[in-house]
Wavefront OBJ file of the C-alpha trace (Angstrom):
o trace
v 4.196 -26.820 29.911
v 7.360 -29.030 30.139
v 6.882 -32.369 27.563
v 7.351 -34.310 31.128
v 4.329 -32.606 32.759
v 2.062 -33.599 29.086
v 2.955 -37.108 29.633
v 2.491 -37.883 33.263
v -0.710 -35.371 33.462
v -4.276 -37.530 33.238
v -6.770 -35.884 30.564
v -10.012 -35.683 32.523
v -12.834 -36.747 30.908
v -15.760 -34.706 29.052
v -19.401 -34.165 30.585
v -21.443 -36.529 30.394
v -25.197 -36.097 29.974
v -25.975 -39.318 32.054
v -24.540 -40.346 35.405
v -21.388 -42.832 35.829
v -22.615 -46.201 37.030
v -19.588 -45.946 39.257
v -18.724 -43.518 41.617
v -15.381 -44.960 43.588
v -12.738 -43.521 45.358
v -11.993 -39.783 46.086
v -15.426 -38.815 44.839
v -17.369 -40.309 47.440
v -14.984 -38.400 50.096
v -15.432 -34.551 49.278
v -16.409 -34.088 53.027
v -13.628 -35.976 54.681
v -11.997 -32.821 55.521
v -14.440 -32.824 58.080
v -12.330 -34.674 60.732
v -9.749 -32.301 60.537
v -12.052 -29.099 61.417
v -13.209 -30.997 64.130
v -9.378 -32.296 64.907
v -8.229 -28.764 64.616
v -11.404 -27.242 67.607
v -10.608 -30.304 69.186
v -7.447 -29.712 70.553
v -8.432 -26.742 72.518
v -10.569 -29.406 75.189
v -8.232 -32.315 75.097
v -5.688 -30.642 77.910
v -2.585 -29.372 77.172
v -0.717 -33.107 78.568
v -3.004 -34.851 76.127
v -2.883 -32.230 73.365
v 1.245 -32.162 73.752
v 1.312 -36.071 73.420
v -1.338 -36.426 70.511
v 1.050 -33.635 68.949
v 4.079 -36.019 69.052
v 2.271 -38.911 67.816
v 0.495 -37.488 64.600
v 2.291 -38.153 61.105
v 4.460 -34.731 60.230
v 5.382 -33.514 56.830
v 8.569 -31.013 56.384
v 9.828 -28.881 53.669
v 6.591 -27.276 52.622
v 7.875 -23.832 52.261
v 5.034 -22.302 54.488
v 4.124 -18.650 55.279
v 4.786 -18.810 59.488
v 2.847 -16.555 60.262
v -0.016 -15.799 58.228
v -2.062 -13.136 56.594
v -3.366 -11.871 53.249
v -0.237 -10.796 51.099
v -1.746 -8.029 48.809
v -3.484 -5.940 51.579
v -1.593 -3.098 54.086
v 0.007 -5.571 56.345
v -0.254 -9.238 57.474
v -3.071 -9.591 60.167
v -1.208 -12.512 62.153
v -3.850 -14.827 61.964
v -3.392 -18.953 61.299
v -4.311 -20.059 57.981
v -4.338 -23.176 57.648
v -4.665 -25.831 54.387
v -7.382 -28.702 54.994
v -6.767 -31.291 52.468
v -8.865 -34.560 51.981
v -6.668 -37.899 50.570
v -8.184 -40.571 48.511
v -6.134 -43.074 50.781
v -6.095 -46.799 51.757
v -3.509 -46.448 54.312
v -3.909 -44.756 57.440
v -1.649 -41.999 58.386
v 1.410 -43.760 59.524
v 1.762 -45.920 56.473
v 0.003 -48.900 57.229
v -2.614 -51.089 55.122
v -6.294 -50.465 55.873
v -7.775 -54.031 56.618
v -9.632 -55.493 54.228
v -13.333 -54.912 56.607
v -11.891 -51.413 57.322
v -11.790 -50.686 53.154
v -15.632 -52.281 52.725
v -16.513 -50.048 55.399
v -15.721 -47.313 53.653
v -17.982 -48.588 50.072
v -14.801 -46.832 48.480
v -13.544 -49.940 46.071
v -10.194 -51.199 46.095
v -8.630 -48.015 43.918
v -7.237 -45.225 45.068
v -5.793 -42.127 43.398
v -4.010 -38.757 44.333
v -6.649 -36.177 43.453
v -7.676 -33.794 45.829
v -10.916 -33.508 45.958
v -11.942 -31.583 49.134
v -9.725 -28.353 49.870
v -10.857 -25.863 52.361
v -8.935 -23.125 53.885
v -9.260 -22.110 57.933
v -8.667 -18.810 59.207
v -7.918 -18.106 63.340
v -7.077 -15.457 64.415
v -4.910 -14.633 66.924
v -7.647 -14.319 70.056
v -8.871 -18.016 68.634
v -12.564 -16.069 68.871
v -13.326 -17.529 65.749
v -12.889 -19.563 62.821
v -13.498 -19.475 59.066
v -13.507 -22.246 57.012
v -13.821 -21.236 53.032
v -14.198 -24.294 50.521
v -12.544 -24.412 47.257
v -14.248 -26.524 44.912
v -12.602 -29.834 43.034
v -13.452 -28.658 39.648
v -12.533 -25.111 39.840
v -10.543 -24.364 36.738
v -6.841 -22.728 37.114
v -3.583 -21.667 35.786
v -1.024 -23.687 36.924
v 2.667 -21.857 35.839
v 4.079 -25.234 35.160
v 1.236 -27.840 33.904
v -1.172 -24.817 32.433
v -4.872 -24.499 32.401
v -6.356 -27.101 34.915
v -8.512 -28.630 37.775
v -7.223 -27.564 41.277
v -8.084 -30.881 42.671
v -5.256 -32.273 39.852
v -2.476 -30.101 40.873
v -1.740 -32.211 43.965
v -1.014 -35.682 41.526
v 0.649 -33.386 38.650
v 3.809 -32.342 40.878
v 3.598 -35.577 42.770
v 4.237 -37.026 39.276
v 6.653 -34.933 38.251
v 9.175 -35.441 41.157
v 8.658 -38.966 40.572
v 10.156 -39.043 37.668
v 12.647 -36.691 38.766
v 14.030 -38.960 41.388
v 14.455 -42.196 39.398
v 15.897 -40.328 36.717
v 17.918 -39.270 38.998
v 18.704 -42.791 39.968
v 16.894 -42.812 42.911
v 15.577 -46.513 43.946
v 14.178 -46.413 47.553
v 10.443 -46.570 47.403
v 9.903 -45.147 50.413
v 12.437 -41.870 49.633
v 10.683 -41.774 46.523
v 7.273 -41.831 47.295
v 7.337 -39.052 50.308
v 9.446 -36.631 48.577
v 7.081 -36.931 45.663
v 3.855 -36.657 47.988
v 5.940 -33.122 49.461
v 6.301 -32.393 46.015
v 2.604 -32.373 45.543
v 1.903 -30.653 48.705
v 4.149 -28.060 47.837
v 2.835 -27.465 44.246
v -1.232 -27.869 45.588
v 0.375 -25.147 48.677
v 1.425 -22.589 46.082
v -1.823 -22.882 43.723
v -3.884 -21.982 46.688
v -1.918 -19.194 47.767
v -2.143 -17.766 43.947
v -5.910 -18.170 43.364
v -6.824 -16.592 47.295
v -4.192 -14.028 47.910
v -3.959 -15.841 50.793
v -0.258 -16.806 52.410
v -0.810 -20.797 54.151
v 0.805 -21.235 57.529
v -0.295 -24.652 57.857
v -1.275 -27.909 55.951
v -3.545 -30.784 57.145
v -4.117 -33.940 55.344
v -6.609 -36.813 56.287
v -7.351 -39.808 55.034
v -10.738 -41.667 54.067
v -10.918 -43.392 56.960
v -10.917 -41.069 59.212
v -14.085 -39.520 58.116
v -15.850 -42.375 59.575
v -13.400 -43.032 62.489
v -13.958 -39.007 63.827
v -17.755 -38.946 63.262
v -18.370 -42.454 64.932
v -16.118 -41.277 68.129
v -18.475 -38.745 69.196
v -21.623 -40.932 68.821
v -22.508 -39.716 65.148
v -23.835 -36.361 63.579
v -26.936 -34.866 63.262
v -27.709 -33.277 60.079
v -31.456 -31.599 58.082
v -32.688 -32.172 54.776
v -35.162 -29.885 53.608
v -36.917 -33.234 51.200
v -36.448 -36.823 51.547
v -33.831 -37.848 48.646
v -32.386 -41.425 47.352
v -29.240 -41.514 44.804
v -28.399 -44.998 44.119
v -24.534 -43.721 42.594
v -23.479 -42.525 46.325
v -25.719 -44.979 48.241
v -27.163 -41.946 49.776
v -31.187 -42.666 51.129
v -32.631 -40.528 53.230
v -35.966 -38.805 55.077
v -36.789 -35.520 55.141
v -35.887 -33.790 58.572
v -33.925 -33.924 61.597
v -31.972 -36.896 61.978
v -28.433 -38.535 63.094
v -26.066 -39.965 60.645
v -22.923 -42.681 61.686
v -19.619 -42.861 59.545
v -20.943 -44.824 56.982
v -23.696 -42.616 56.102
v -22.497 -39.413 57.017
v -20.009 -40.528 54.025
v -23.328 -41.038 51.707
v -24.703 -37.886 52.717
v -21.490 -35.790 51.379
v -21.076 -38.038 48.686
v -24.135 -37.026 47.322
v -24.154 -35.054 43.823
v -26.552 -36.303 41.428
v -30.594 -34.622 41.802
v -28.990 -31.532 43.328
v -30.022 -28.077 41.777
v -26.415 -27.188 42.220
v -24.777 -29.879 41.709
v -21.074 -29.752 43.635
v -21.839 -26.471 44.852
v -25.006 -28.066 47.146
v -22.550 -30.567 48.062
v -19.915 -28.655 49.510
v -23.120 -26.934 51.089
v -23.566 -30.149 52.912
v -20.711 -30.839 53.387
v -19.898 -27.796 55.724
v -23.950 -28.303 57.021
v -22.201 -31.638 58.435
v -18.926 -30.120 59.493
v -20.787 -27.320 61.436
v -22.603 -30.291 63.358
v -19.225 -31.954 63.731
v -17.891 -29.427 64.953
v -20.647 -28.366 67.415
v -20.530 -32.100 68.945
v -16.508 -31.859 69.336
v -16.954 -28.623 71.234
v -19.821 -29.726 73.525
v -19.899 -30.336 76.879
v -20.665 -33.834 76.337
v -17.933 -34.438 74.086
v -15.193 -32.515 76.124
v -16.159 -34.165 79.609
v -16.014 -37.713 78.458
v -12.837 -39.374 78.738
v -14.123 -42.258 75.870
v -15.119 -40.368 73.581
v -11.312 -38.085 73.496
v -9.644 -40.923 73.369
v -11.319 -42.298 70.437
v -10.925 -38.653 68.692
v -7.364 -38.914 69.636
v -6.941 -42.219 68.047
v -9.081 -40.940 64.589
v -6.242 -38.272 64.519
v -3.542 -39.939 65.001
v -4.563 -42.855 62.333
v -5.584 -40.382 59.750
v -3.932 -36.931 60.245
v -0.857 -35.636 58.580
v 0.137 -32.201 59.562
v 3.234 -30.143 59.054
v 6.148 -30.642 61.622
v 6.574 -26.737 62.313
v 2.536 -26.498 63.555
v 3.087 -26.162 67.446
v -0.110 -27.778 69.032
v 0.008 -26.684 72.184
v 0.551 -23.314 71.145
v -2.299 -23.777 68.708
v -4.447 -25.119 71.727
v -4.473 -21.817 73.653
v -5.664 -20.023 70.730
v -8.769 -22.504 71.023
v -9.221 -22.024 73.947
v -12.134 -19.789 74.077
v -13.363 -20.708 70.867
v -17.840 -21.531 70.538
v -19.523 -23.220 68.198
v -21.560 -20.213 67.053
v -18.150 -18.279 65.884
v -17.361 -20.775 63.638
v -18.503 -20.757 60.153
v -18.050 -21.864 56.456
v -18.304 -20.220 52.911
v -16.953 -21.375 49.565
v -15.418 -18.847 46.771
v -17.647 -16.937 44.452
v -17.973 -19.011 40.819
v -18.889 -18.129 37.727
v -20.209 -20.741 36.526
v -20.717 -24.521 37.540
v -20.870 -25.973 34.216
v -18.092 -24.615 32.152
v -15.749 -26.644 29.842
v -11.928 -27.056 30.239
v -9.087 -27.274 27.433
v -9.749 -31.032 26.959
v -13.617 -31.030 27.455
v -14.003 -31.715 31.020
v -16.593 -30.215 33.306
v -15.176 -27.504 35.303
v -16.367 -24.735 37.455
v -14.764 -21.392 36.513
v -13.624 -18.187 38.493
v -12.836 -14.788 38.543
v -9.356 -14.705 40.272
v -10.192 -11.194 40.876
v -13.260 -12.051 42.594
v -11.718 -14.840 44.884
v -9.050 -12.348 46.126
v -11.503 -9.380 46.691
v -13.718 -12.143 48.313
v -10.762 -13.367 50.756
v -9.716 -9.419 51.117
v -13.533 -8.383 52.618
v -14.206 -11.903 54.020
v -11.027 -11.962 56.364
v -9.807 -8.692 56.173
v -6.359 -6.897 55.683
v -6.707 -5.092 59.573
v -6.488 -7.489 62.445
v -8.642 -4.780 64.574
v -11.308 -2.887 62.415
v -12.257 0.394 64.113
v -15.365 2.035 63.739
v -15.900 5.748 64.172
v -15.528 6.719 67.856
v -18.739 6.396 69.711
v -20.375 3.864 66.845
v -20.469 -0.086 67.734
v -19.795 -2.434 65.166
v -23.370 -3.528 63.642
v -24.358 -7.114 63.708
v -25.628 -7.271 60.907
v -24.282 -9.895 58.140
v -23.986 -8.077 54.549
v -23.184 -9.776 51.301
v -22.172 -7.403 48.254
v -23.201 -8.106 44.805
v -21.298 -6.906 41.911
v -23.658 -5.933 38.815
v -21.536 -3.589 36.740
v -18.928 -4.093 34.255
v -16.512 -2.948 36.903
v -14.132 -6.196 37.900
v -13.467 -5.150 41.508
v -16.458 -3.063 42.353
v -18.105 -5.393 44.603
v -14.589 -5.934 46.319
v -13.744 -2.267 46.994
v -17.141 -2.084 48.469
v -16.533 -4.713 50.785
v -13.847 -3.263 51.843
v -14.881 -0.678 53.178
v -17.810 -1.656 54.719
v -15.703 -3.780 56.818
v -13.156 -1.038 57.568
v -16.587 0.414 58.986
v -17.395 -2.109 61.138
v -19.643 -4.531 59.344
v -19.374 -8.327 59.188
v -18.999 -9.299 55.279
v -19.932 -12.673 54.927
v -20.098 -12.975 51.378
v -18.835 -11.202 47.568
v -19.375 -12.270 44.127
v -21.091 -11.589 40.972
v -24.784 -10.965 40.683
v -26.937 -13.006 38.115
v -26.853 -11.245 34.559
v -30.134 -9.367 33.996
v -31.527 -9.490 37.727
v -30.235 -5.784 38.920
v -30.031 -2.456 36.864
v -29.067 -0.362 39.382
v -27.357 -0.560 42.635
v -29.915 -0.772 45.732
v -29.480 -2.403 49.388
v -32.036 -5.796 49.910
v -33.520 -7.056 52.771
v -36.052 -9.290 54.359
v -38.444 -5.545 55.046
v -38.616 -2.125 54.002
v -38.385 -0.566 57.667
v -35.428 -3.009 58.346
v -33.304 0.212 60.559
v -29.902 -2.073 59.689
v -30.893 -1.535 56.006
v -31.835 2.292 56.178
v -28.553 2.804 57.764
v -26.496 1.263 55.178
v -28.613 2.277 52.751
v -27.975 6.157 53.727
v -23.874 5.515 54.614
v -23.265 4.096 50.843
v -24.968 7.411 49.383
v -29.112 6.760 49.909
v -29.300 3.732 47.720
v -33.069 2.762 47.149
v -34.095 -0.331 49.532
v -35.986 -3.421 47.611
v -37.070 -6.221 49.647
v -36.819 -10.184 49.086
v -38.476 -13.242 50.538
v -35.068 -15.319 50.129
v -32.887 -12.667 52.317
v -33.337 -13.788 55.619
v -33.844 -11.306 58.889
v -30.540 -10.062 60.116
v -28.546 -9.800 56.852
v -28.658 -7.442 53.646
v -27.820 -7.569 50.190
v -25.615 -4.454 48.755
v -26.082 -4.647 45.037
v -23.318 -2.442 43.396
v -24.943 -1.835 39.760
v -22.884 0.933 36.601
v -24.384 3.795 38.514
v -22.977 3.193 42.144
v -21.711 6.068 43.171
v -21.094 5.464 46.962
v -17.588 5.113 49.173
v -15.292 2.002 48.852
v -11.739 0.972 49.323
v -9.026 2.007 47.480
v -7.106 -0.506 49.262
v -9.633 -3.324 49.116
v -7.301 -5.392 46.496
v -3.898 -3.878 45.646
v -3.659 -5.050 41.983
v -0.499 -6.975 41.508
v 1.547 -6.837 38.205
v 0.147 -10.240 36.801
v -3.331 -10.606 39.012
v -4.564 -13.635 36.298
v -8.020 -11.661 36.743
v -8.736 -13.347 33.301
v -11.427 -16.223 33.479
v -9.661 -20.027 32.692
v -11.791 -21.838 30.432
v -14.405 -22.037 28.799
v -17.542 -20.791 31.133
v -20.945 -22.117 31.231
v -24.688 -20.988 31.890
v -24.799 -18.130 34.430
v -25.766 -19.228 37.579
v -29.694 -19.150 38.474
v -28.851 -18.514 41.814
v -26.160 -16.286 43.118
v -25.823 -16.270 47.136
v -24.797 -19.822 49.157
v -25.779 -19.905 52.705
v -23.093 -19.123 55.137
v -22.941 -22.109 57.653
v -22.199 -21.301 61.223
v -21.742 -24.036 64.218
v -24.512 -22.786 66.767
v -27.972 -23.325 67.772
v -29.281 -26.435 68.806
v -30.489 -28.253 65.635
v -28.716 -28.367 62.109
v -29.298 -25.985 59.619
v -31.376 -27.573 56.739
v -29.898 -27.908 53.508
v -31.111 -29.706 50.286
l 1 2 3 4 5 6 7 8 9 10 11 12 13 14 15 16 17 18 19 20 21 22 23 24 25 26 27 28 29 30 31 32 33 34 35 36 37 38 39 40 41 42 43 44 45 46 47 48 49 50 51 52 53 54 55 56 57 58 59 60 61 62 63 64 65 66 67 68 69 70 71 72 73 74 75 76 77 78 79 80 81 82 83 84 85 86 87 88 89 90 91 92 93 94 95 96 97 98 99 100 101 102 103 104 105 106 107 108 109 110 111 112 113 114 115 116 117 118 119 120 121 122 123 124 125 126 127 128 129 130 131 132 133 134 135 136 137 138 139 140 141 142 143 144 145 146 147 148 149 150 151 152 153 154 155 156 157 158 159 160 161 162 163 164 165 166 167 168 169 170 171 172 173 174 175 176 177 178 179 180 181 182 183 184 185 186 187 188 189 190 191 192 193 194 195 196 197 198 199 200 201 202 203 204 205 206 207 208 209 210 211 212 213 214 215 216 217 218 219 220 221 222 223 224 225 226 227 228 229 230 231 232 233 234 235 236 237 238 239 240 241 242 243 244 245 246 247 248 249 250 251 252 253 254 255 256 257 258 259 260 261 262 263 264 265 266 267 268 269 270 271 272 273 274 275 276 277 278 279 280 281 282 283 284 285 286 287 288 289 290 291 292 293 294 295 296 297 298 299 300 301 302 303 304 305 306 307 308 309 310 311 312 313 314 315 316 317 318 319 320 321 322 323 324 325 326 327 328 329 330 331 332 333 334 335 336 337 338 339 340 341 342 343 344 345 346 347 348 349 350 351 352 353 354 355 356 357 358 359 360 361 362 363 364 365 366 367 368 369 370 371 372 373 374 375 376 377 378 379 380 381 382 383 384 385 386 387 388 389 390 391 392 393 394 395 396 397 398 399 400 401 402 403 404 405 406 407 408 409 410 411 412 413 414 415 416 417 418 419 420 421 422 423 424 425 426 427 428 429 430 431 432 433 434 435 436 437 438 439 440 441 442 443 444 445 446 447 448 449 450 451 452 453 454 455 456 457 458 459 460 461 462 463 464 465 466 467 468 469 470 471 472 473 474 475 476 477 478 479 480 481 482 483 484 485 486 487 488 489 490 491 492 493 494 495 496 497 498 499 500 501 502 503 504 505 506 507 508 509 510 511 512 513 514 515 516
């Protein structure tokens, strides 16, 4: 780490066994990313006229030294999907450099302050038929090896080259503001770009940034967002206070119901949960008939976009907008990485979540795929059944190589990551009942594993559990092992997790699903 990078980089603070009496800025935003899932499905019912002009009039950002193309780089060969780098700003300017007003700032309950932490990062997968879409969160706190500012938060990467080519510049003798301050926010991209890419595996085509206020400005323009809580819940740091139930939320306390943290079992993890909970719903108004067919209600969305949205000047819209074009709200989904631990403790005592690099590549490997066309034995359709894979052994990669090849066979793999310590002693398939046939089928293909059942899977999906004694087929090609993989664990890591498996999100059905 370059004596520079020590003195412009901000030493987070320790954990704290009691709450903040303060909660301002970026932290009350880590679902603002929101708008732009919904900005990036909305483009495919705007028209291509409308989509062509909102295109031109939405800030750009150059020089970002992006992939073009897309794809996972350690797998056979790129798949040629669109990956694209949803970023949420702690901002009080919109997106073409003006001021909020004063009543648009106290809308947002987001003080005064503003800083350059990242604090929502999600990555969205297309692929080229625009059938679907994955969104995968990354979450604020998860702990990383930066090559230039060492061992840190991913949401602080963003600020810490930002800094850096700050003082760069006006040592350089550089004195316009303006210059200054954009080629130090590309700087930040760039860096924030580049971590992703080494924690995932995965090569970013395209970046999207939005501000805070278009949170509220995108969920208010199509008449609000419904959203579930499985118990009524009140959290006086994030202003959140609300029922139990169905019910639908405007801009102002959508932003309290993402904001929300404290009384959570999970703490940020149940947040992001929400978060993509709301996004789903978002997402499902955007692409509804009602939404699409009213003239008001685009041109608002239009106007939230092009107030809050910064995207990169090589993303071709209207190209982008035919790959929409057939997209439903049941295809598109959301998952967040595989953690270790939520309550782990950094270099300087901060909280932190840490990862198994390992793990988030074999998880982006099986969750997208390395084959743009998987192709199951001739005569045998592609089950629809949704499996997750469990790794219980002492085997880093097991649960990876597993997942691999169950999706070279055809299955959907929604979900791999390390099972809770103790809970399995030998590998076995779980599911919601013993005579489940998608079960006894997998079961028999990954060498007659025993089948346990389990209340919390529900009907539809399975659990693989690959335990020391698994035996079965996998992929040698699941995750080709690079020369320096950083499979080594950054920081300190806390209590195991109680609970291993996240619900995947998906943007269908007629009601929310509920979340806590």
């Amino acid at each position: 780490m370059s004596n520079r990078s020590r003195l412009v980089r901000d030493i987070q603070p320790a954990p704290r066994s009691t709450p903040r009496t303060q909660q301002k800025g970026s932290r009350l935003l880590r679902g603002v990313v929101a708008g732009v899932s919904a900005l990036a499905l909305l483009f495919s019912g705007l028209g291509y006229a409308s989509v062509g002009r909102l295109g031109s009039e939405v800030a750009g950002t150059g020089n970002l030294q992006l992939g073009g193309g897309g794809g996972i780089k350690h797998g056979d060969a790129k798949d040629g999907a669109t990956d694209i780098l949803l970023v949420g700003s702690d901002s009080r300017s919109d997106a073409q450099g003006n001021r909020l007003t004063p009543e648009e700032i106290d809308l947002l309950h987001a003080g005064d302050e503003e800083n350059d932490n990242t604090d929502t990062i999600m990555l969205i997968r297309v692929p080229n038929d625009g059938s679907s879409a994955t969104a995968i969160s990354l979450p604020r706190d998860t702990y990383i090896h930066d090559p230039e500012h060492g061992n840190m938060k991913i949401n602080g990467v963003y600020k810490s080259y930002k800094d850096d080519r700050e003082i760069e510049l006006r040592e350089e003798g550089r004195t316009d503001e303006s210059f200054i301050e954009n080629e130090a926010k590309d700087a930040g991209r760039r860096g924030l770009i580049q971590a992703v890419s080494n924690l995932t595996g995965i090569t970013v085509d395209h970046y999207a940034e939005i501000g805070l206020l278009g949170f509220v400005l995108f969920t208010d323009a199509v008449g609000g967002v419904d959203v579930c809580l499985n118990d009524a819940t009140y959290d006086e740091y994030s202003g959140a206070d609300f029922q139990a139930g169905y019910q639908t939320l405007g801009g102002p306390q959508a932003l309290a119901f993402v904001r929300q943290r404290h009384g959570l079992p999970r703490g940020d993890l149940d947040r992001i949960v929400r978060q993509q909970a709301f996004m789903a719903s978002l997402v499902q108004k955007v692409l509804s008939s009602d939404t699409l067919t009213n003239p008001s209600k685009l041109t608002e969305l239009a106007e939230a976009a092009r107030r809050s949205v910064i995207i990169d000047k090589d993303w071709d819209i209207v190209s982008f907008a035919t790959q929409l074009q057939n997209l439903a709200g049941g295809n598109v989904r959301f998952d967040t990485i595989p953690v270790t631990s939520v309550d782990g403790v950094g270099d300087y005592g901060e909280s932190i979540i840490t990862v198994d690099p390992e793990e988030v590549k074999a998880f982006f490997t099986s969750l997208l795929g390395t084959k743009e066309n998987p192709n199951p034995a001739a005569g045998e359709q592609q089950t629809p059944v949704t499996v997750t894979v469990l790794n219980a052994s002492q085997i880093s990669g097991l649960a990876g190589s597993v997942a691999g090849w169950l999706r070279d066979d055809g299955y959907r793999v929604t979900s791999v990551s390390n099972a809770q310590a103790g809970l399995y002693t030998n590998s076995q398939v779980v599911a919601a009942t013993e005579d489940d046939p998608a079960a006894k089928e997998l079961a028999q293909k990954l060498g007659g594993l025993p089948i346990a059942t389990s209340t919390t899977v529900d009907p539809g999906s399975v659990v693989v559990v690959t335990a020391g004694d698994y035996q079965g087929p996998k992929s040698d090609n699941a995750f080709e092992e690079e020369e320096d993989t950083g499979g080594t664990v950054v920081g300190q890591p806390g209590a195991e997790l109680e609970e291993s498996l996240s619900p995947t999100i998906t943007a269908e059905g007629n009601r929310p699903q509920c979340v806590n």
